[in-house]
MITORZA-683730 format. One line per 2 residues: their letters; for each residue x, y, z of N, C-alpha, C. Coordinates in Angstrom, 3 decimals. Layout:
! MITORZA-683730
a = X/Y/Z/X/Y/Z/X/Y/Z ~ ...
END
This chain:
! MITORZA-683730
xx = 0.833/-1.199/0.000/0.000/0.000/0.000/0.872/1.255/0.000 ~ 0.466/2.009/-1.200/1.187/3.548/-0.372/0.249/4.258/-0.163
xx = 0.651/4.841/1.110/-0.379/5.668/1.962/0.322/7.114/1.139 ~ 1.323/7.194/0.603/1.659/8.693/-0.212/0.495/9.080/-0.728
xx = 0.027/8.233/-1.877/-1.151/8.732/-2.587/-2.498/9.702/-2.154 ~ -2.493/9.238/-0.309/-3.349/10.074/0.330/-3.414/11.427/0.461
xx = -2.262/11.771/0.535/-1.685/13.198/0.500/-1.163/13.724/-0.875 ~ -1.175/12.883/-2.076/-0.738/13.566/-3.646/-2.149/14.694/-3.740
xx = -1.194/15.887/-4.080/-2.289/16.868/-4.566/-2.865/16.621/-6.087 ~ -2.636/15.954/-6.514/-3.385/15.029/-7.801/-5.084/14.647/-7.445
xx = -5.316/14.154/-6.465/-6.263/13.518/-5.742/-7.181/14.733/-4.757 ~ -6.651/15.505/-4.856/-6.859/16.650/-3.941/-8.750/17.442/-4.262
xx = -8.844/17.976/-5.540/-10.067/18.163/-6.498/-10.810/17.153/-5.896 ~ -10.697/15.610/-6.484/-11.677/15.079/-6.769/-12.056/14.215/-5.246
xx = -11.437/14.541/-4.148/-11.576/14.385/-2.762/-12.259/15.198/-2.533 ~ -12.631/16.694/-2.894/-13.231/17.724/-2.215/-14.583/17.536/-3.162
xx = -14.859/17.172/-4.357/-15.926/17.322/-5.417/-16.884/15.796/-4.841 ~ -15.885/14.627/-4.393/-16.907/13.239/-3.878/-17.355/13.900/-2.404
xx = -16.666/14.670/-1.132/-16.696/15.320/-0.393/-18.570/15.973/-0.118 ~ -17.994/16.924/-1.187/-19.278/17.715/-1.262/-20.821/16.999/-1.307
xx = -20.700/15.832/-2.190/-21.619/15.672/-2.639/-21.994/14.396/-1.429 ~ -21.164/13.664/-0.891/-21.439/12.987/0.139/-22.430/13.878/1.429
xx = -22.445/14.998/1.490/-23.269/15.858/2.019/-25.028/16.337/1.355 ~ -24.509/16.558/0.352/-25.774/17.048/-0.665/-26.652/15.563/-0.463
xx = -25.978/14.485/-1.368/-26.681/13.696/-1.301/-27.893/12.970/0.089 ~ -27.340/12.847/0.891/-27.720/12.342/1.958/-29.226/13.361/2.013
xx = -28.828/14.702/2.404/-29.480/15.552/2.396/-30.826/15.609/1.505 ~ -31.141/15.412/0.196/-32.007/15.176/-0.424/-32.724/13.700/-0.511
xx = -31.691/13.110/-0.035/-32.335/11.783/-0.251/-33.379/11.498/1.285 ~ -33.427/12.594/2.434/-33.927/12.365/3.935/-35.594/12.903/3.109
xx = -35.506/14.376/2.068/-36.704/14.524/1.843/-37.601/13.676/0.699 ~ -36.670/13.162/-0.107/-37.293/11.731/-1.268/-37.368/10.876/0.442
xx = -37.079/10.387/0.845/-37.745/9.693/1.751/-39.091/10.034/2.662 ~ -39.174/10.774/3.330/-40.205/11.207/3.724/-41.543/11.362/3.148
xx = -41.249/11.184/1.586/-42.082/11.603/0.538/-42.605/10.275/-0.012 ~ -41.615/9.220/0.702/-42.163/7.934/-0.065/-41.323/7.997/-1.481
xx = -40.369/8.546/-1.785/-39.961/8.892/-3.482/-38.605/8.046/-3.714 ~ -38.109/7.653/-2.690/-36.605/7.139/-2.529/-36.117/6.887/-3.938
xx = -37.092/5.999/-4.517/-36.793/5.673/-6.276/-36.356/6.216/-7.098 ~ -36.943/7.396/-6.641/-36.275/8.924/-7.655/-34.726/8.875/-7.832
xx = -34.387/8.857/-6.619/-32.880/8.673/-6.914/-32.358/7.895/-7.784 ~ -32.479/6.301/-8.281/-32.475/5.845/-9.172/-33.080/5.759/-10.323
xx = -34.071/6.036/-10.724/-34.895/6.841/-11.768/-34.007/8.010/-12.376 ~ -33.677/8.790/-11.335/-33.293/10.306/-12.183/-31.235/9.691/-12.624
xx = -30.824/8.966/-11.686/-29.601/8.647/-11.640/-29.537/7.894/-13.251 ~ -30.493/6.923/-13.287/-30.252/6.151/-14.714/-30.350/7.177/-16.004
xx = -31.644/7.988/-16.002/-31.838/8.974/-17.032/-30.248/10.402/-17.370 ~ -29.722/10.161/-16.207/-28.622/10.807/-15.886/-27.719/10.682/-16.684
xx = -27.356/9.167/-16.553/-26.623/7.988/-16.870/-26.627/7.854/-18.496 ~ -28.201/8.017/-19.022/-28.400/7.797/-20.148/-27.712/9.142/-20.981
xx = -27.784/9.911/-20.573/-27.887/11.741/-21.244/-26.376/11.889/-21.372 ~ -25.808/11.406/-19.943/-23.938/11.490/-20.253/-23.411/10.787/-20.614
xx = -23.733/9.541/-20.575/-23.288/8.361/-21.778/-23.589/9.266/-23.374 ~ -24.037/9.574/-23.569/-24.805/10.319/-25.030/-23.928/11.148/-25.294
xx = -23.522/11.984/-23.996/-22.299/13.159/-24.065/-21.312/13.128/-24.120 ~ -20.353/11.743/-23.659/-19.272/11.561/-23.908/-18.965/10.646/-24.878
xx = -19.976/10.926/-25.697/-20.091/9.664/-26.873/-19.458/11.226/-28.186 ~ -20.056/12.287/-27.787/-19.775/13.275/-28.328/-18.908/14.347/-27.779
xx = -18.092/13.821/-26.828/-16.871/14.831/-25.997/-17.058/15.278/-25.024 ~ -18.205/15.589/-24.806/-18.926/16.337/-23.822/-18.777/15.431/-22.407
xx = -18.381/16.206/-21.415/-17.904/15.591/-19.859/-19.193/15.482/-19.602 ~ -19.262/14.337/-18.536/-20.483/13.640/-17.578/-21.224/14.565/-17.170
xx = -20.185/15.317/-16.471/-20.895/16.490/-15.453/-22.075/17.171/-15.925 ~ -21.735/17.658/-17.803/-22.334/18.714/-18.024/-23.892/17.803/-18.686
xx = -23.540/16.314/-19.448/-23.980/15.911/-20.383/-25.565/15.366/-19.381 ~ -24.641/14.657/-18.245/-26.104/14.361/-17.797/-26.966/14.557/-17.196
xx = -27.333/16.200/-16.644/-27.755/17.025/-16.203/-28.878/16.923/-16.639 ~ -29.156/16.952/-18.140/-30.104/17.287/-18.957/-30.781/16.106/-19.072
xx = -30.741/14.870/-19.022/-32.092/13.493/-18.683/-32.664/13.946/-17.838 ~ -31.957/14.326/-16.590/-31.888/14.317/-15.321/-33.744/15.355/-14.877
xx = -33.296/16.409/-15.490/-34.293/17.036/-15.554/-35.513/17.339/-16.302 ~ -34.796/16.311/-17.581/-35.975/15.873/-18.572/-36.712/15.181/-17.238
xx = -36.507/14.066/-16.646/-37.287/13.658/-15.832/-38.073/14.460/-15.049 ~ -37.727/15.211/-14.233/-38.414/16.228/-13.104/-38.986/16.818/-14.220
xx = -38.738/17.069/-14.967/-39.638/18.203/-15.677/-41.422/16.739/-16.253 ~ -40.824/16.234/-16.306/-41.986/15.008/-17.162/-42.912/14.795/-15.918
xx = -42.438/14.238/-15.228/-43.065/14.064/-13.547/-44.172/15.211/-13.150 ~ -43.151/16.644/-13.368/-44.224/17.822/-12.493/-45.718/17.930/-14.340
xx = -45.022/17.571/-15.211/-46.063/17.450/-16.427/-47.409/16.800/-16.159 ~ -46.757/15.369/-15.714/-47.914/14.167/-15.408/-48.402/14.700/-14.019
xx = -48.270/14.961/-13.620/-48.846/14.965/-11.868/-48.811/14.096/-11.000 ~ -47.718/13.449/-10.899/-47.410/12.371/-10.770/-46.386/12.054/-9.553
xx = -47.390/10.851/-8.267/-46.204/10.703/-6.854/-46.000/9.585/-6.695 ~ -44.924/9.752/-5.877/-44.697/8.653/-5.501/-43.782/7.486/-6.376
xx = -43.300/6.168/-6.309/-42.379/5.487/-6.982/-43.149/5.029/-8.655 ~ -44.119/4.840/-8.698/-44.175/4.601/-9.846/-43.519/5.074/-11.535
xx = -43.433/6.693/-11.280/-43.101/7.066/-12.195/-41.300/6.897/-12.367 ~ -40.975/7.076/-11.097/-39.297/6.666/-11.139/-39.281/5.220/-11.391
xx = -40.132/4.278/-11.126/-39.305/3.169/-11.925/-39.645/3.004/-13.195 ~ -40.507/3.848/-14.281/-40.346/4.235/-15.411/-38.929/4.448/-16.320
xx = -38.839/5.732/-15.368/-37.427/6.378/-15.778/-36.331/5.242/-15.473 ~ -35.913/4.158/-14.221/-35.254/3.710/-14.440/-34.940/2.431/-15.304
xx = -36.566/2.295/-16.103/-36.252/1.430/-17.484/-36.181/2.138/-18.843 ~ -37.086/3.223/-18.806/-36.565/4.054/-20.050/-34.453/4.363/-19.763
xx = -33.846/4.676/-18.553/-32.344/4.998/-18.742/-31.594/4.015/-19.056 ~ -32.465/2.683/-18.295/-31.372/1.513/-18.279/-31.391/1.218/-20.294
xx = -32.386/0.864/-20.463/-32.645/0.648/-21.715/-31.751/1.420/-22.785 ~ -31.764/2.703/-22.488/-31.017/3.795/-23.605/-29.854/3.977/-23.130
xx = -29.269/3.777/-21.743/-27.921/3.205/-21.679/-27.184/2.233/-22.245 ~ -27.873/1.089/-22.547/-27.581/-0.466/-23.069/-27.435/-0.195/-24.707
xx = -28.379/0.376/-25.079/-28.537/0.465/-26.539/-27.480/1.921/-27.456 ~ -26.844/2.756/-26.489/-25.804/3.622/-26.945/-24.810/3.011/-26.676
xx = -24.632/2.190/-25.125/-23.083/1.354/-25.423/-22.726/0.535/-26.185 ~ -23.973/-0.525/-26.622/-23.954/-1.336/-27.698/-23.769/-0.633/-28.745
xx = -23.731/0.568/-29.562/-23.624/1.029/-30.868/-22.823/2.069/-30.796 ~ -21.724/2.339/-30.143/-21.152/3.385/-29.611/-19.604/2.443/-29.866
xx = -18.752/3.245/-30.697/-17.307/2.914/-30.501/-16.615/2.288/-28.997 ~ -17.152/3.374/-28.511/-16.087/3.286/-27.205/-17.517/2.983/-26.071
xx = -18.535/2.421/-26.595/-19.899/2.089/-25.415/-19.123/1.059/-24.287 ~ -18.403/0.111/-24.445/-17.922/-0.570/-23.252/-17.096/0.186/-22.365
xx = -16.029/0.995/-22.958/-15.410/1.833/-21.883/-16.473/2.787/-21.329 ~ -17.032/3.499/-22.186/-17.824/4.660/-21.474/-18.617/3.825/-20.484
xx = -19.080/3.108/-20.983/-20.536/2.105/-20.026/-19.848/1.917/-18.210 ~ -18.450/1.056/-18.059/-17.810/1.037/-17.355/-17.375/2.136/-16.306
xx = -16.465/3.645/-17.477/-16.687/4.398/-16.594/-17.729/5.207/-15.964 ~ -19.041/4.890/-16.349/-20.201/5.340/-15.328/-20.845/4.860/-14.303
xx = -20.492/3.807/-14.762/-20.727/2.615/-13.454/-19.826/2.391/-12.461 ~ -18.904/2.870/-12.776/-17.526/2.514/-11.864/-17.386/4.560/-11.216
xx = -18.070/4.819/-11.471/-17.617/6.624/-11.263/-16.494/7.019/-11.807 ~ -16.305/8.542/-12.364/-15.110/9.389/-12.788/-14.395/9.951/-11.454
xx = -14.691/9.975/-10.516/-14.010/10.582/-9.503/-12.622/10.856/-9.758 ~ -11.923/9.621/-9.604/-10.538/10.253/-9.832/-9.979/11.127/-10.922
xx = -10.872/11.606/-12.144/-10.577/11.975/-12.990/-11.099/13.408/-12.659 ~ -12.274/13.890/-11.778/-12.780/15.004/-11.319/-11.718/16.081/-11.728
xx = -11.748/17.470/-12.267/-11.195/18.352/-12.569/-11.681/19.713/-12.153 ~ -11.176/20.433/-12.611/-11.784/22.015/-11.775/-13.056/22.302/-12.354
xx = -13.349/21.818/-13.573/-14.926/22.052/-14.094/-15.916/21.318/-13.321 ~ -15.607/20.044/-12.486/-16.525/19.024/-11.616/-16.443/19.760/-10.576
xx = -15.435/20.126/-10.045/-15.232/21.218/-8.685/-16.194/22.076/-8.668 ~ -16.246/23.067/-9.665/-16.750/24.316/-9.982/-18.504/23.867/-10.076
xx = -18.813/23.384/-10.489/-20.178/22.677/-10.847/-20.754/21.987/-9.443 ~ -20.041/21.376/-8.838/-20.252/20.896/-7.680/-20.367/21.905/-6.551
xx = -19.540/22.853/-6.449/-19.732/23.890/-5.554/-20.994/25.076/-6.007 ~ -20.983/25.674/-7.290/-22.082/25.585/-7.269/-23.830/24.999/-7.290
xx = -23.712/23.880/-7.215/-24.771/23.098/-7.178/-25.058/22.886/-5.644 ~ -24.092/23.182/-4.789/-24.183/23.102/-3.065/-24.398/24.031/-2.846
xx = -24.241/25.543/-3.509/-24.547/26.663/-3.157/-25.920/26.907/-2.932 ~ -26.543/26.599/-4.014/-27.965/26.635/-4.768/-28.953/25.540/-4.036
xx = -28.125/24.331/-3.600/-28.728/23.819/-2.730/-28.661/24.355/-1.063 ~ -28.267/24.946/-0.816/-27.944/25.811/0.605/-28.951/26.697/0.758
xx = -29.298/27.064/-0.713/-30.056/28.420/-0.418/-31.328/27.315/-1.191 ~ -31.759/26.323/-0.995/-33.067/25.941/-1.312/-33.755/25.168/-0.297
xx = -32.984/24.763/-0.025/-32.943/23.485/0.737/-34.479/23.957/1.692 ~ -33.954/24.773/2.720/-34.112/25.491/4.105/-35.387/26.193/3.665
xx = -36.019/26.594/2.352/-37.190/26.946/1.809/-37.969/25.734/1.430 ~ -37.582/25.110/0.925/-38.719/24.272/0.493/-38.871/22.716/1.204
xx = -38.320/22.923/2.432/-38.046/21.371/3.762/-39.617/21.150/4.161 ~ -39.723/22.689/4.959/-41.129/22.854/5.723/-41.919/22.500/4.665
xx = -42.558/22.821/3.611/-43.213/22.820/2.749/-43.848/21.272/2.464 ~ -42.637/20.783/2.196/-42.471/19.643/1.658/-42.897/18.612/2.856
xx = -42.428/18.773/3.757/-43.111/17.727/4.995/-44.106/18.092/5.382 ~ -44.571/19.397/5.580/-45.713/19.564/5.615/-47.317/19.218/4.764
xx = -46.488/18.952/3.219/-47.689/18.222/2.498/-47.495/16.515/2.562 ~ -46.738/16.141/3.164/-46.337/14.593/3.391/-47.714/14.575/4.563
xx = -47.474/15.598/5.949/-48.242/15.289/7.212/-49.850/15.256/6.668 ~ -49.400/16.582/6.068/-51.111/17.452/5.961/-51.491/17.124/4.168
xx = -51.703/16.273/3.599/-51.960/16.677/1.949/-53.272/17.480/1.850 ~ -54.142/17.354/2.397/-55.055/18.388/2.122/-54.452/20.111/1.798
xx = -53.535/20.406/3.100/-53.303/21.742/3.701/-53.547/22.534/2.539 ~ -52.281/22.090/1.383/-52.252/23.291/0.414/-53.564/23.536/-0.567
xx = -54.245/22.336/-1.071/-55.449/22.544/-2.198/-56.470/23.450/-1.021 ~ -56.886/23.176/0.281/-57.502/23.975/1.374/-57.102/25.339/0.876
xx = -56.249/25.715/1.560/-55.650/27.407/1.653/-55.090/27.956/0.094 ~ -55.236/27.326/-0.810/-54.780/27.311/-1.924/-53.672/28.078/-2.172
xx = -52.833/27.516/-1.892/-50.997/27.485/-1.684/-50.389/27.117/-3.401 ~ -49.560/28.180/-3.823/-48.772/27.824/-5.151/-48.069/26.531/-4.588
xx = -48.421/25.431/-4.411/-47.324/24.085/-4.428/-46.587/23.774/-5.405 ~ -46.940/23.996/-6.602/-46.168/23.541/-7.901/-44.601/23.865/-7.669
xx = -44.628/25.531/-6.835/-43.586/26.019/-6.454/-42.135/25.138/-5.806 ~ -42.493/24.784/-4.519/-41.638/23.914/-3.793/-41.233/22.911/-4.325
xx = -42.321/22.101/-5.136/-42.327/20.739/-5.068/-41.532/20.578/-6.902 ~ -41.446/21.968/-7.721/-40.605/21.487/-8.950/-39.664/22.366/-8.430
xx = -39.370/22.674/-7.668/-37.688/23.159/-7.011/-37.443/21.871/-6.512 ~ -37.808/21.524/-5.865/-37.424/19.898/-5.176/-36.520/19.222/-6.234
xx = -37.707/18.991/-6.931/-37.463/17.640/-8.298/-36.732/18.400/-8.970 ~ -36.319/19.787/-9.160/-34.766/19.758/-10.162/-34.227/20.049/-9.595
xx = -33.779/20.067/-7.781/-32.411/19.997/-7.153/-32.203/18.609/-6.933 ~ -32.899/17.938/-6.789/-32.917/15.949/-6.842/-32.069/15.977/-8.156
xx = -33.015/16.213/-9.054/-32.451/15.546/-10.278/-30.831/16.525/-11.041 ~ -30.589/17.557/-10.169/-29.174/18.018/-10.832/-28.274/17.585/-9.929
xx = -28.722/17.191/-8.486/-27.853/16.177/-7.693/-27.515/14.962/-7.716 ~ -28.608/14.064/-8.414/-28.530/12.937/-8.683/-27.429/12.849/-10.817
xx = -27.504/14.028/-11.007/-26.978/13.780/-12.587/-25.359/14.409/-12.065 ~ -25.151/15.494/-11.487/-23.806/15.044/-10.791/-23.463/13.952/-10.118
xx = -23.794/13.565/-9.275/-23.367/12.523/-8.825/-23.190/11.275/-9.467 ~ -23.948/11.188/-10.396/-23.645/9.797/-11.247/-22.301/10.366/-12.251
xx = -22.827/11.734/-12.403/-21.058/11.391/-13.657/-19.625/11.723/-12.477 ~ -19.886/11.603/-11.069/-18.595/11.754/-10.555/-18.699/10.537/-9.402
xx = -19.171/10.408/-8.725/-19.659/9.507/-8.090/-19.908/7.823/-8.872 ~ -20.398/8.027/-9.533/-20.780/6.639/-10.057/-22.163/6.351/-9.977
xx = -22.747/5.528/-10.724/-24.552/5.827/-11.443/-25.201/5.066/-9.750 ~ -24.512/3.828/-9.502/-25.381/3.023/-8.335/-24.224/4.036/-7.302
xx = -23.500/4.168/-7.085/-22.786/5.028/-5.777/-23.912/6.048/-5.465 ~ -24.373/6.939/-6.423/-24.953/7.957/-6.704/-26.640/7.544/-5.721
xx = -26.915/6.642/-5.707/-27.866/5.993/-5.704/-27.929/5.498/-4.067 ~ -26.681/5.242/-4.001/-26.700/4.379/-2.474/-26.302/5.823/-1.780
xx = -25.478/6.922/-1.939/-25.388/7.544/-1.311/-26.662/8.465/-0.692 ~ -27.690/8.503/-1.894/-29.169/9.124/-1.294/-29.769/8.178/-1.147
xx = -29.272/6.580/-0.575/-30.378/5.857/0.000/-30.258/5.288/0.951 ~ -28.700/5.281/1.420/-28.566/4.403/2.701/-28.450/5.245/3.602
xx = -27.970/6.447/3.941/-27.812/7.195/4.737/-29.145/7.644/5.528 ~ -29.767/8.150/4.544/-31.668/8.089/5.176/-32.035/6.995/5.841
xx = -31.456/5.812/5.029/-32.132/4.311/5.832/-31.599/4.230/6.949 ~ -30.360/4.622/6.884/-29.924/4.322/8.780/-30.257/6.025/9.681
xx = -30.338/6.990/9.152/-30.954/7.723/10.139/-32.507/7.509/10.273 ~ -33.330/7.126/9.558/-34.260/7.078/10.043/-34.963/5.632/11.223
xx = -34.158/5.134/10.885/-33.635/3.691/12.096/-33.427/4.165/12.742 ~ -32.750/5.504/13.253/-31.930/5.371/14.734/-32.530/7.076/15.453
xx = -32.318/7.559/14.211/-32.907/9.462/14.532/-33.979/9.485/15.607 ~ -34.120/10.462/16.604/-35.853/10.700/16.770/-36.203/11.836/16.503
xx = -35.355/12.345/15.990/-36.326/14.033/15.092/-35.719/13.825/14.177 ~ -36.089/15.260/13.548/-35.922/15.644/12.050/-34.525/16.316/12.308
xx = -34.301/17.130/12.994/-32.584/17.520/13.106/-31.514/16.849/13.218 ~ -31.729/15.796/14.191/-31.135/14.771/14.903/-30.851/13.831/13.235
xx = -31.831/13.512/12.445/-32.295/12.662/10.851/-31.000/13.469/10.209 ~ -31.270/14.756/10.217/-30.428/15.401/8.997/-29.249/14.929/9.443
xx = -28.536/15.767/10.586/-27.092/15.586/10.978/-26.415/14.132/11.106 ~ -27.567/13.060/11.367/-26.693/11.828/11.050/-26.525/11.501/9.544
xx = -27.320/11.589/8.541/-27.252/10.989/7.637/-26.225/11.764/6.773 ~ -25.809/12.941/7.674/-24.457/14.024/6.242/-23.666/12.974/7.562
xx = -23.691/12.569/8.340/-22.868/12.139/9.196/-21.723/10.846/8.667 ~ -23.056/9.950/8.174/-23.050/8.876/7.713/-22.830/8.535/6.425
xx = -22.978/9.654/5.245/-22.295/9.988/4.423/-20.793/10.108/4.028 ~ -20.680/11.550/4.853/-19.397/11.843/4.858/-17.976/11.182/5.118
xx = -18.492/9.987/6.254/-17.553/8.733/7.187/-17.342/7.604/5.978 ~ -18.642/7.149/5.195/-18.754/6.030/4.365/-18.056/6.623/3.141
xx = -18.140/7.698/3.071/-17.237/8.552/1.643/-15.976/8.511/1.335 ~ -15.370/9.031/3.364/-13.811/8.952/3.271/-13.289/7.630/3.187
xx = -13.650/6.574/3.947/-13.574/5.151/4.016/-13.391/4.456/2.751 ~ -14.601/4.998/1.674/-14.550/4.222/0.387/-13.379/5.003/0.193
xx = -13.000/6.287/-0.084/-12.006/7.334/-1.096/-10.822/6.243/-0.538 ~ -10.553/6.341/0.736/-9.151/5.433/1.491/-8.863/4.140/0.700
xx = -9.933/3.110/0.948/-9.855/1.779/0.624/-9.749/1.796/-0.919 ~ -10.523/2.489/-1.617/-10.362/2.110/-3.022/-8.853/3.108/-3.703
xx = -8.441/3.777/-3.041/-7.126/3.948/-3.481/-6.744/3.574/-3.059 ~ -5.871/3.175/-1.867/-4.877/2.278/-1.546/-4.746/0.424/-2.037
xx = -5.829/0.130/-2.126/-6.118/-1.141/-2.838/-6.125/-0.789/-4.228 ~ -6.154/-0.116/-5.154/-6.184/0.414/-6.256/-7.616/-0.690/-7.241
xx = -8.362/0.202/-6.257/-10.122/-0.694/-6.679/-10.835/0.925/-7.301 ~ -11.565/0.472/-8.214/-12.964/1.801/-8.967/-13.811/1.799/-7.735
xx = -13.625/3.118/-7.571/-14.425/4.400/-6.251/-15.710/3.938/-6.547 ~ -16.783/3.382/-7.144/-17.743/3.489/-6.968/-18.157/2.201/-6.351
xx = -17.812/1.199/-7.285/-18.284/-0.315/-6.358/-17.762/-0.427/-4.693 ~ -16.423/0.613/-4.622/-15.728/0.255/-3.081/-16.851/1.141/-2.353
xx = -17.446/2.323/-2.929/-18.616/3.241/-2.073/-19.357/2.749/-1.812 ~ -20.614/1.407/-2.761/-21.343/0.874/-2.578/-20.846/-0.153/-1.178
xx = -19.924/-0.910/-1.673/-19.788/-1.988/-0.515/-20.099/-1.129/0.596 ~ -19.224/-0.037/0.738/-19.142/0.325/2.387/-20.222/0.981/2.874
xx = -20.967/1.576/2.130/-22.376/2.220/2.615/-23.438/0.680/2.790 ~ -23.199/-0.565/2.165/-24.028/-1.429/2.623/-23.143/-2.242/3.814
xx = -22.005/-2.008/3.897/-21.509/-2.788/5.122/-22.460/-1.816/6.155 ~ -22.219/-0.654/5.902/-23.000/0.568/7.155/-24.296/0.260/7.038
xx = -25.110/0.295/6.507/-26.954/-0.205/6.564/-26.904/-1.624/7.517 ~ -26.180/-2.428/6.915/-26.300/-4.253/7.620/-25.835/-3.378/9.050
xx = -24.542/-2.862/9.675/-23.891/-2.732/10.994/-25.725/-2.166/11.665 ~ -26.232/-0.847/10.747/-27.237/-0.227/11.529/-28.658/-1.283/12.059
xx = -28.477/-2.502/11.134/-29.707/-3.191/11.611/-29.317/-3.317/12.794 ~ -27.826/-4.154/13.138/-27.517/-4.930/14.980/-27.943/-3.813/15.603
xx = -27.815/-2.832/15.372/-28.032/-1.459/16.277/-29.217/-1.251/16.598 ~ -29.916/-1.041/15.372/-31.315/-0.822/15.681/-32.015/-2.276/16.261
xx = -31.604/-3.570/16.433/-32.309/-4.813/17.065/-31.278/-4.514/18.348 ~ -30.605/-3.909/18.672/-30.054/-4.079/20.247/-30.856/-2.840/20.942
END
């Protein structure tokens, strides 16, 4: 093992860009939960998947390419009127499908296919940086507006058609900060990393949390720990960042069951 590599400023970017998003993610994935939506994450992650596969078929980096499924989705969703998982496991056979069928006819479809599944992380550059920090910005300043809202039509669904409340408002801010978090994260993160990171973290805070504050702060908690762990293990073993993320966020879900049965 060299532990040098930990400290090469080579690695430095794309430590702070998986970083970030080990936060974001968690974070959106506590309100797709609450919502019953968890799916979304994989739904919008595959359509993600599909759009930047497409983009780097034509030069175009992950980051930028698969943004745009991403929100084709949210945008189709707030169209239909449409809750809950059904419509995300749509999307995740329309992505899987048009993923399969561009790598198959695509020069380079096996490498590209690979590196989305396996995440770009280490390849992260100042344009993934830059994109990533602003996308945390924008989520900073949304977040904290549209939380109340949003749990509040989970408790109360009547409330808003009653008092007749613009909802469309909150709830398609929601679905295109989901879906530009979930289309970063798959082109840096990796398409299922992307996926487990807004799904396991919710699953074990909401196992163990008893509020909603207590929910948030573990699951960036539980994020952030399962993030550095994978970044460690899969470089020093010289393993692809995304399958080593998955393992360790499901070693962390299995540890949280003994916890939650003791």
């Amino acid at each position: 093992m060299n532990f040098d590599l930990l400290f090469d400023p080579l690695f430095r970017t794309p430590f702070l860009v998986g970083l970030i998003m080990s936060v974001l993610l968690p974070l959106l994935g506590n309100l797709l939960r609450i919502r019953d939506e968890w799916l979304a994450a994989l739904g919008l992650a595959y359509l993600a998947g599909a759009t930047g596969l497409i983009g780097l078929a034509f030069g175009i980096p992950t980051v930028l390419g698969a943004p745009l499924g991403a929100l084709a989705g949210a945008a189709i969703k707030a169209f239909v009127h449409s809750h809950g998982n059904t419509i995300y496991a749509m999307m995740v056979l329309a992505g899987w499908c048009t993923t399969m069928l561009v790598a198959a006819n695509s020069p380079l479809g096996d490498v590209m296919g690979h590196a989305l599944i396996d995440g770009q992380l280490y390849f992260a550059g100042n344009v993934h940086l830059t994109v990533t920090v602003v996308l945390g910005v924008v989520a900073l300043a949304t977040l904290p507006r549209v939380s109340a809202p949003l749990i509040r039509a989970c408790l109360l669904p009547r409330h808003e058609l009653a008092n007749r409340l613009p909802a469309w408002r909150w709830h398609l801010s929601f679905d295109a900060l989901v879906a530009l978090g979930m289309a970063v994260g798959a082109g840096t993160l990796g398409l299922m990393a992307a996926f487990a990171m807004a799904f396991v973290p919710p699953l074990i805070a909401f196992r163990i949390a008893r509020n909603w504050r207590r929910c948030q702060w573990l699951s960036v908690a539980v994020g952030v720990t399962t993030y550095v762990v994978a970044f460690v293990v899969a470089l020093l073993l010289d393993q692809p960042f995304g399958p080593a993320l998955v393992a360790v966020l499901t070693v962390a879900a299995l540890l949280s069951l003994a916890v939650r049965r003791r």
